[in-house]
N, C-alpha and C positions, 0 to 999 in steps of 0.2 A: 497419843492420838493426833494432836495438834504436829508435832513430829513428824507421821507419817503422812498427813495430809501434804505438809510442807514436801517432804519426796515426790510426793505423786506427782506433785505441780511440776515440780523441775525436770521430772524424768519426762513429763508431757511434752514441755517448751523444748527440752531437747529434742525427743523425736521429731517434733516438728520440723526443728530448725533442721535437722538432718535431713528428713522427709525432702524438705525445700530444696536443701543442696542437691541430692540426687535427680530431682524433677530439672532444675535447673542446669544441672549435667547432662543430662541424657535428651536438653530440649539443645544445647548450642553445642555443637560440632568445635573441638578447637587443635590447631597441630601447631605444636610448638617446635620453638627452631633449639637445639642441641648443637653448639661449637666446642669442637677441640682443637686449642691454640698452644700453636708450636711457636712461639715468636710473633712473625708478624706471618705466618703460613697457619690456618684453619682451614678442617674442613669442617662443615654444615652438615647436621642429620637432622629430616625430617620426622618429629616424632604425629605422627596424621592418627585419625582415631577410625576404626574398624567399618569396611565398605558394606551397605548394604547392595544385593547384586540385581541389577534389576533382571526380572524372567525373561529366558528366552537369548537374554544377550549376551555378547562374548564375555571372556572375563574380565570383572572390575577391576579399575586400576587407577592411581596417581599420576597425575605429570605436575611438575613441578617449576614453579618460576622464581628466582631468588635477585633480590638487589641488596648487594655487598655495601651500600651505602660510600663509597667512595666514585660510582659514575660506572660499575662494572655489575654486568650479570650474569647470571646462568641457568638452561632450564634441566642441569642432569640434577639427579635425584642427591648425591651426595658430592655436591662440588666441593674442588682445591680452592682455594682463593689467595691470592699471595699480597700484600696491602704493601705500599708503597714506603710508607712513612708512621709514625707511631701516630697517637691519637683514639679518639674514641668512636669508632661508625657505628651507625644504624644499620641495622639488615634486618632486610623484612620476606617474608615467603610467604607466597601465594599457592596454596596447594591446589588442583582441580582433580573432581572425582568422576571419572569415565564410566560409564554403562552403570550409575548408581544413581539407590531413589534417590537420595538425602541431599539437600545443598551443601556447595561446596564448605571447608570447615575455616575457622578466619582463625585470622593468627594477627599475633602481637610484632610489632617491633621488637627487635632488641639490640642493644649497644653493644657491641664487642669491643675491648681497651685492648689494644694493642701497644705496648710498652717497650720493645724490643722491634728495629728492621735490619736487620743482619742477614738474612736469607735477598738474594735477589732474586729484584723484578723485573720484567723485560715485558713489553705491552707488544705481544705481536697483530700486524695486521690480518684482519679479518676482512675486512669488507671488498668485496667486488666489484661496486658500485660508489657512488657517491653520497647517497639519499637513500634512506629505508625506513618504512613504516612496519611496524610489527605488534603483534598483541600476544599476551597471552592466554586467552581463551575467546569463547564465542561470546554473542551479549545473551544475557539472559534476564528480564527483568528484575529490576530492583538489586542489581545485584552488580559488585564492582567488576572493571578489567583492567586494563594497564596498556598504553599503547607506545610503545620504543621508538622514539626517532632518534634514529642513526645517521650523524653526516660525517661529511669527510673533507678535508681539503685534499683535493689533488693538484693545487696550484702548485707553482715553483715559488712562491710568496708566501710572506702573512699577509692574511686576509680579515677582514671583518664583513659581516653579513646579516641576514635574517632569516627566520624561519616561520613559515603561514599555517597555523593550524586551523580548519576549516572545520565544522562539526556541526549536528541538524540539519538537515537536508530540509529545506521547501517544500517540498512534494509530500512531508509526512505533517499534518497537523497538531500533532504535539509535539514536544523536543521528547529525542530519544538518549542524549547523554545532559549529563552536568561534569563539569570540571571538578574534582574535588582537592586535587592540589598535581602542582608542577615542578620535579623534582632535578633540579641541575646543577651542576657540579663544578662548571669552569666560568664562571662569575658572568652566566646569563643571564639575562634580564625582559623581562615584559613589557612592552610600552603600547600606550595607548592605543586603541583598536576603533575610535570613531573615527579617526581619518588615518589612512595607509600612506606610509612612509614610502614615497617611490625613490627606487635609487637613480645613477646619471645617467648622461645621454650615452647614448652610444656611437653617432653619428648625426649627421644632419642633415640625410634623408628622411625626412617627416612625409606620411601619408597618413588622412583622417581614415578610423576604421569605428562604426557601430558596434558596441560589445554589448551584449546579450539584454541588459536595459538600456540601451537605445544611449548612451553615453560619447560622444565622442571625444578620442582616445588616440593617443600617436603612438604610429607603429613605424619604430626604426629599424631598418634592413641591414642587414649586413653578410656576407657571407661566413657562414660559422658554422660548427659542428651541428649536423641536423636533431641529435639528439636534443638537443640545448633549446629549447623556447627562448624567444630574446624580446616579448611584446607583453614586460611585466605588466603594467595598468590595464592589458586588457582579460591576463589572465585571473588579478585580483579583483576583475569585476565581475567577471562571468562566476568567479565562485562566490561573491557578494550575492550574486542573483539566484546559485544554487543551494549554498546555505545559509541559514538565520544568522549562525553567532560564529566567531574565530577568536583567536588568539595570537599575537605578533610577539616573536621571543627575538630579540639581538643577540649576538655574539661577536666579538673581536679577538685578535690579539691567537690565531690557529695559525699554526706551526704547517707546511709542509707536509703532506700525508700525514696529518693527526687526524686521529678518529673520536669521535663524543658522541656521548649520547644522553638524551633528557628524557626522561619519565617521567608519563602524565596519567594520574589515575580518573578512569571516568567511572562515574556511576550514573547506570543506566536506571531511568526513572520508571516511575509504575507506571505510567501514562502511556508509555514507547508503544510503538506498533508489534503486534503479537503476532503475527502473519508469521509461521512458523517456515513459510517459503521465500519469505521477502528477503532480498538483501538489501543493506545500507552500508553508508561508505561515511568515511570522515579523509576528508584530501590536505594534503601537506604542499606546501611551496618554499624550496630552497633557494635562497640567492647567496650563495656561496662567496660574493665579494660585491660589496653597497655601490662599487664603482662605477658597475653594467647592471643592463639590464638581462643578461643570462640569467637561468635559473630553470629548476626540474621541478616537474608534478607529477608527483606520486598517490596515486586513488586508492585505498585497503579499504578493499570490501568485508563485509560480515555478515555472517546469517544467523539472524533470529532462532534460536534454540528454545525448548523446554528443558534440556535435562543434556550434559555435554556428551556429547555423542558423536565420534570422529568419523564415523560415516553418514553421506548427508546429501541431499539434494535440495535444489535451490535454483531460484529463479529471478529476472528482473520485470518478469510480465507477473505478477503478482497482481497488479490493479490496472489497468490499461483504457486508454479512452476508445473508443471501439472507430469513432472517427475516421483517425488519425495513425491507425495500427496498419494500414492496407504495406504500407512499405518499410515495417520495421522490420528488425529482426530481433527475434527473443533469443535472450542469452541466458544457458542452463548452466551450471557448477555441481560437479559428481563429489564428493571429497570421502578418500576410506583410509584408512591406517588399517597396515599387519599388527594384528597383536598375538603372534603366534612366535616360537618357541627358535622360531630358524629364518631363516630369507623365504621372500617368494620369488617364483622364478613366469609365472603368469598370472596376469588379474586378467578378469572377464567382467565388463560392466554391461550386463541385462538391462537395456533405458527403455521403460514405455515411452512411445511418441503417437499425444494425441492424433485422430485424424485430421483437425483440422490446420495441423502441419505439416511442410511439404520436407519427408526424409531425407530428398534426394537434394535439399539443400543446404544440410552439416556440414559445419568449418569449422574443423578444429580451431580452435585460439591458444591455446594453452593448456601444458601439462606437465605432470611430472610423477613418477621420473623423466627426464627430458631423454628425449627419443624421436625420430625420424620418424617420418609418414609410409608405412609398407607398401609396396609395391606392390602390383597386381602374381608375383611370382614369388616363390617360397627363399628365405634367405638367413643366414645363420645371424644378422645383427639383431641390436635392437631394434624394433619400432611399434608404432600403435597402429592396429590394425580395425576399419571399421566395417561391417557390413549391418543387413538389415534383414527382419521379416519382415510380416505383414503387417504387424505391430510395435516392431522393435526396433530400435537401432541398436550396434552391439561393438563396445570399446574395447579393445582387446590388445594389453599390452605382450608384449612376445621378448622371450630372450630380456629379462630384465633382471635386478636383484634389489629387493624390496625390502628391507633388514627388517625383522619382527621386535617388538616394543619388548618382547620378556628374552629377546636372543640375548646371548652374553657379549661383554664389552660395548654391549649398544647401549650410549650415553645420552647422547642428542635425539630425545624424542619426533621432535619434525623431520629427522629422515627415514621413518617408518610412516611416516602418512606421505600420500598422491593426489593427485585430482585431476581429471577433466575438463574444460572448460571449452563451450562448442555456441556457435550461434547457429538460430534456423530460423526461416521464413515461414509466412504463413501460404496455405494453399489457395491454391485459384478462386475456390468456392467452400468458405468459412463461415461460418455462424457465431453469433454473440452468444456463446456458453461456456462456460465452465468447462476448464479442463483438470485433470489429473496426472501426475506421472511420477513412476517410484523407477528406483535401479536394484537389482538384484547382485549384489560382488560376490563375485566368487574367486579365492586366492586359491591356486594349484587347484586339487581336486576335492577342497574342503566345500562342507555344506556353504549355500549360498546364505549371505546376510543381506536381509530386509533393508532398505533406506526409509524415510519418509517420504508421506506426500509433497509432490511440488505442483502446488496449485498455481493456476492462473483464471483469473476473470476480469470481468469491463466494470467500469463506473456505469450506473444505469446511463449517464447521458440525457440529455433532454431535447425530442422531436417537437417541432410546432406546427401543423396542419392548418390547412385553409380548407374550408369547407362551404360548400353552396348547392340548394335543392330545392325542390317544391318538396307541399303536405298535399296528399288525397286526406279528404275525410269523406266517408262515403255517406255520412248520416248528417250533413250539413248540407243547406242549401245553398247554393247559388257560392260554395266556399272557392275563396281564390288565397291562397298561403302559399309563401315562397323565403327561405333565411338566409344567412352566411354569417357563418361561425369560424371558431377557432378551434382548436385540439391543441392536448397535450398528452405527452405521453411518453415512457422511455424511450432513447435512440432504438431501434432495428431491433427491435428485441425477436428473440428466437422464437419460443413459445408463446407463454400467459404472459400477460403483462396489465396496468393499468393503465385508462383511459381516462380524462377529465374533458368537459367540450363546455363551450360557449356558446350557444348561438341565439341569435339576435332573428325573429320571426317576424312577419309583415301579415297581418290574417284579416279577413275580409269574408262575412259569411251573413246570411238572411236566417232570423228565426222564423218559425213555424205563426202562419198568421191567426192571428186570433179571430173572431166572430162572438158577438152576444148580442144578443134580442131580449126587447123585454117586452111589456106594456107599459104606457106610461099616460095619465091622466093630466089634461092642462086647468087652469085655475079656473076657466068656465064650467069645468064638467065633462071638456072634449077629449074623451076617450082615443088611442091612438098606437100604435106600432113602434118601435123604435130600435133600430140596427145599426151596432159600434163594430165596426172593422180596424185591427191594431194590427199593422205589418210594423216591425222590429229588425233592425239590422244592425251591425255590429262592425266595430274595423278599429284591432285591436292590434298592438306591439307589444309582445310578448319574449320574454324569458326566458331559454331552457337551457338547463345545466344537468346534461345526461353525465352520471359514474357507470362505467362498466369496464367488463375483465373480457379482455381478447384472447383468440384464442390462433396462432397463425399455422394455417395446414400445412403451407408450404411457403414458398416465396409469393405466391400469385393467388392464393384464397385465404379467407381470413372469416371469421365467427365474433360474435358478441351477445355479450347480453347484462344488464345491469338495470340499474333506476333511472328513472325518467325525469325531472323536476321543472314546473312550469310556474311562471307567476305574473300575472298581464300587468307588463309596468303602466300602460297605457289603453282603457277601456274604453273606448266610445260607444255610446247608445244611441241610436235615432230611431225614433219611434212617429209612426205615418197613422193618423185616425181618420179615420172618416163614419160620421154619425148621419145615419138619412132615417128621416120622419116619413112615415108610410098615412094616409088619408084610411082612418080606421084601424080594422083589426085582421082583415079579410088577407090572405095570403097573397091576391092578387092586387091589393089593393097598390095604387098610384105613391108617388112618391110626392110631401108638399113639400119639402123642406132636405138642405145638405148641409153638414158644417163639417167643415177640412179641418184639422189642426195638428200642429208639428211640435215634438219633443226632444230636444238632445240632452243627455247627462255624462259626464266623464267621470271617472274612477281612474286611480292612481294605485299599484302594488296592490289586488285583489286578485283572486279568485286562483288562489294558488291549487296547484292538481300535481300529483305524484301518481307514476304509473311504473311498468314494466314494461322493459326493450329487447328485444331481440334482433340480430342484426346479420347481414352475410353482402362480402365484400370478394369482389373480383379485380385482377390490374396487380401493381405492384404491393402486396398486402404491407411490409415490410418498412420501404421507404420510396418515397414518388407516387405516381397518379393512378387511382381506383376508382372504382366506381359501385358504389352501394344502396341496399333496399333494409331499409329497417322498421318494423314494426313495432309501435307504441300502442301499448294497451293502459292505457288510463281507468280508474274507479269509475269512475263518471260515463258508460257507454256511450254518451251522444262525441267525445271528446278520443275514441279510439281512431287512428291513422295511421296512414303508408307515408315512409318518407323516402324519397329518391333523393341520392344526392353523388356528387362529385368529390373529391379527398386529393388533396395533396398535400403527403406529407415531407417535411423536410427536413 
């Protein structure tokens, strides 16, 4: 018996521990990397764990990012890799899951020993450019990416340099990445980042130039390639001023058309901005040789994701000061990838365009496939083609070939994805609200695919009003009240909004006079008459701090209504007696006797009254000068009033 107890126990602790394992399975996604080595020639197979598909969307799929650990990458799914020299590298693969619920799945490092380099290698050039920022996927909170800086010497020299990694934008309140490590290859190095290493002069024309905090900063001219920036201190100030934190990497001792590249893994924090329309940028600065001040600025923008998703819209009017908007212009980014079986040969981007922007002011910026601008007449090349409804504007690439993500021999994922990128103004006559706008893509004559929203809205802002009026009180004697206050209140707000006000009252009014008669008897016996007259006046500074919710009809009428709050900081009382002695009791009788006497008392913070306001306003409801009638209903009926008054708000 004791026996079998002992079984049960352990067959329990087992299932457990099993139980755990598969909980534990089925809760972390993992793809492991699988090398077969021919020498110092591998190829890499992704073993990724099964997609779930989200509803509705095209079909799920992998793209893939690998770093061979020797300063080389690639994002085809089953790279060749050829290794230079023997030794033991790390390779790491980053898998991402397209149109799936699940986060992407993490994967291990692994060493590959390469023992044998007998096969060769030949590093051929790739780059077109000098400088390149790249990522391998979108940010998604909490969640890592990897961003490739690519540079190049195209000197006819060796050269030694720098590179400026710039990251947190100002403009967003929490930091949106952290560094978690810097991976380089050809014996780069880090150096201190509290004060920036400027390199030589360039010449010795010096002219002061203010950079973005008010810095003054030399800027040396020279005539050089326009591409080229040549006014380093003023470039690494203004990106001082744009983002929080960077990072300064050296390098020396680059060969003539050599190419490198360093990877840097960020992981985006929980904190980051969620704005699923927002974009955010982290900016690069190359100085190619420490001697000059030449050097390139590369900006790679990113958009905020829920879930990777290669079709997308996006915006940089995301949060906008409503201010300061009258002369920008908002800049939208359309981005879709083929994931279909063959090329496209047309894409059609369907773009809502709010009203409160002006269509007929789209400027392409950039695109791709890269293609001309169509001409008003039909033509057998490529180009992008734009026209509009009432509501639309409508991207339409023509004569193009779009390779599909599942076509065969298609390796290089990013040349099955395109984008649009277009700036517009705002229209003549705009309002502070929220907008929306999605694109409909449609490749060839396939059903159209959904984008998201791309929102834009204002910072409420903050308007300060001056205000000045009289009170009627109709139930007050002799009342003379007159204030001037203050307001606050969102900037130009569209509709409802809240209101806060100050104002400071001046009030001046006669109580109701009193009379009392008595009989009154004196210490002889002399019976007698006796009349107290009490007039009571009052001249009072007062308090009131009206809450209420506006309501704006248009530009030029405007509604209100909220709580009233009063509290006399300052009460004065004067009270006027006059007592007169009548000769008997007789109605007619003579008067012997007057006694005048005067009373003032002051009160400080009493006689606090809360009521209900109602209100309507003519002029510029919006922003600038109105003119308004508001009616205060206070508890206390003798304390009910008309208030006229003047408003300028600014």
């Amino acid at each position: 018996m004791l026996k079998n107890k002992h079984l049960l126990f352990i067959y329990l602790i087992s299932f457990y521990s099993f139980s755990q394992d598969i909980v534990e399975t089925d809760s972390v996604r993992v793809a492991n990397i699988v090398p077969y080595i021919n020498q110092n020639e591998v190829i890499f197979t992704p073993k990724t764990p099964q997609l779930n598909q989200i509803a509705g969307a095209p079909k799920a799929f992998y793209t893939h990012y690998w770093e061979f650990g020797d300063g080389h990458y690639s994002t085809e799914k089953n790279p060749k890799h050829i290794y230079k020299a023997t030794g033991e590298y790390e390779v790491r693969l980053w898998a991402t899951n397209n149109y799936d619920t699940g986060k992407p799945p993490t994967s291990r490092p692994k060493k590959v020993a390469i023992n044998a380099a007998n096969i060769p290698s030949e590093d051929l050039a790739t780059m077109d450019d000098d400088f390149i920022l790249k990522r391998n996927r979108e940010p998604i909170p909490d969640e890592e990416l990897v961003t490739i800086i690519r540079y190049k010497n195209t000197k006819n020299y060796t050269t030694n340099g720098k590179i400026y990694l710039f990251y947190n934008e100002n403009q967003f309140k929490a930091d949106n990445f952290e560094i978690l490590e810097t991976r380089t290859y050809h014996n780069e190095k880090n150096i201190d980042v509290n004060t920036f290493a400027y390199t030589g002069k360039i010449d010795t024309d010096v002219n002061d130039l203010a950079s973005a905090k008010h810095f003054n900063i030399e800027n040396h001219q020279q005539l050089q390639d326009t591409t080229i920036k040549t006014n380093l201190p003023l470039t690494l100030k203004e990106s001082e001023f744009l983002y929080k934190n960077w990072q300064v990497i050296e390098f020396d001792n680059m060969q003539p058309e050599e190419e490198r590249n360093i990877f840097v893994s960020l992981k985006t924090t929980p904190e980051m901005v969620k704005d699923t329309s927002a974009i955010i940028s982290v900016r690069g600065v190359y100085v190619p040789d420490s001697n000059y001040d030449n050097h390139k600025v590369k900006d790679m923008e990113m958009e905020i994701v829920t879930s990777h998703d290669p079709n997308k819209m996006s915006s940089n009017g995301t949060l906008m000061n409503y201010r300061l908007v009258r002369f920008k212009n908002l800049k939208y980014k359309i981005k879709f990838q083929n994931n279909g079986e063959g090329p496209a040969r047309t894409i059609r981007l369907e773009t809502d365009i709010p009203e409160m922007l002006d269509k007929s002011s789209i400027k392409i910026l950039d695109m791709y496939p890269k293609c001309d601008i169509c001409p008003k007449r039909d033509v057998i090349y490529s180009c992008l083609d734009t026209t509009f409804t009432d509501s639309q504007a409508i991207f339409t690439f023509k004569n193009i070939y779009l390779p599909g993500s599942e076509q065969k021999n298609v390796k290089e994922y990013d040349s099955t994805k395109g984008f649009v990128k277009y700036s517009i103004k705002f229209a003549k006559d705009f309002h502070k609200k929220k907008t929306k706008s999605r694109t409909a893509i449609i490749f060839d004559k396939n059903d159209p695919i959904i984008t998201n929203y791309s929102t834009t809205r204002f910072t409420p802002g903050i308007s300060v009003g001056v205000k000045a009026g009289v009170n009627s009180f109709s139930k007050l004697n002799d009342s003379e009240s007159y204030f001037f206050g203050i307001t606050l209140s969102p900037y130009k707000s569209y509709r409802w909004y809240w209101q806060v006000e100050l104002e400071n009252n001046f009030h001046k009014y006669n109580g109701d006079t009193q009379v009392q008669e008595e009989f009154v008897q004196d210490p002889q016996g002399f019976r007698f008459r006796q009349r107290t007259t009490t007039n009571t006046s009052y001249n009072n500074i007062d308090w009131d701090v009206p809450l209420l919710m506006r309501y704006n009809i248009n530009n030029y009428f405007g509604l209100g209504a909220g709580l009233h709050n009063t509290i006399s900081v300052s009460e004065k009382q004067n009270q006027d007696i006059l007592i007169e002695q009548f000769e008997g009791t007789e109605p007619d009788a003579p008067v012997f006797n007057t006694i005048e006497d005067s009373q003032e008392t002051t009160n400080s913070f009493t006689n606090l009254r809360t009521g209900l306001l109602f209100e309507a306003t003519a002029g510029f409801a919006r922003i600038g000068p109105s003119l308004g009638a508001r009616y205060i209903m206070n508890f206390d009926n003798d304390f009910s009033y008309w208030q006229f008054y003047a408003i300028w708000k600014f």
